[in-house]
N, C-alpha and C positions, 0 to 999 in steps of 0.2 A: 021439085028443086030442093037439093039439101043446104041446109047452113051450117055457116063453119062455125062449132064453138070456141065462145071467146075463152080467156087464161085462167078466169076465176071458175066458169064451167067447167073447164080442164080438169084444175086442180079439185075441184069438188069430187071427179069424179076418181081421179088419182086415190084421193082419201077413201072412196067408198072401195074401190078394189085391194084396195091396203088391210083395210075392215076385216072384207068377207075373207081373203086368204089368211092372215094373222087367227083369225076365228078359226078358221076350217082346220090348219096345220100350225096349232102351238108352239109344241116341238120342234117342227122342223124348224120354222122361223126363229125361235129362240137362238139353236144352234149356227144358223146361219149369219144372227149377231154377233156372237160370242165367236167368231174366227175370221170374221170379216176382214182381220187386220193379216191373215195370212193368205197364200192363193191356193193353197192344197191342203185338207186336212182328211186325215182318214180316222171314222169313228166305225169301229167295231168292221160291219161287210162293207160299208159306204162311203164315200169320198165326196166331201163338200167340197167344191172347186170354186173360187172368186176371178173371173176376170175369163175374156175370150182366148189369152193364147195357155195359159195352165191347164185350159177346158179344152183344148185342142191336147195337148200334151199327154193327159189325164185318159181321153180316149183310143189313142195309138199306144201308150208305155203300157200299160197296166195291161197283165196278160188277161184274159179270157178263159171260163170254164164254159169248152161246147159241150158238154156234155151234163151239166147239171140238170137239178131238177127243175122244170118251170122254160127250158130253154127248148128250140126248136131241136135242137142236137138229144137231148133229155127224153124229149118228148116221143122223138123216133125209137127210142129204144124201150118206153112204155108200155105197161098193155097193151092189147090190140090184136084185131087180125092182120099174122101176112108182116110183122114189124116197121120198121123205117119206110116210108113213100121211095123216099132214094138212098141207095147203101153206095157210098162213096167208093168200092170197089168196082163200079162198074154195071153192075148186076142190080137188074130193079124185078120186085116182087112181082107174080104175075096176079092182076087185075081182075075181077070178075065184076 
C-alpha cells in the first residue's frame, strides 16, 4: 500500500530536486532567472521560452534546419553506405 505524502515531505523534496538541477545546469538555470520577466528570449542558437502558449509559438514560428548537422535530415546525407534510408524523391536505396 502506498502513502500519500504530506506538504512538508513535498516541499522537502521540491527543495532537493531544486538542489540537484541548479547543481547540475548552473548556467542554464541562471539564464533562465535572468529572463523570467520575458516569455521569448533568444541567446546566441537557443531560445529560452517562459510560459505554455510562447512555448507553443516558439515551436511552429521558428523555421527549422532539416538538414543540419546532428539532425535526422543531416544525418541521411552523412557518411555511410548507400546514403539516406529514404530520399524524399521517391526512390529508396537498394538494401542488402
Amino acid at each position: 500500500m502506498t502513502t500519500v505524502p504530506t506538504g512538508s515531505a513535498l516541499r522537502a523534496a521540491r527543495r532537493r530536486d531544486r538542489r540537484v538541477y541548479t547543481r547540475s545546469h548552473p548556467v542554464l538555470f541562471a539564464l533562465l532567472a535572468a529572463t523570467r520577466r520575458r516569455a521569448v528570449t533568444r541567446v546566441g542558437g537557443a531560445v529560452l521560452v517562459h510560459g505554455s502558449e510562447p512555448y507553443r509559438q516558439a515551436l511552429t514560428r521558428i523555421p527549422l534546419d532539416r538538414t543540419a548537422a546532428g539532425t535526422t535530415g543531416g544525418g541521411g546525407r552523412g557518411p555511410g553506405p548507400g546514403g539516406p534510408p529514404v530520399v524524399q524523391g521517391g526512390t529508396r536505396p537498394v538494401c542488402y
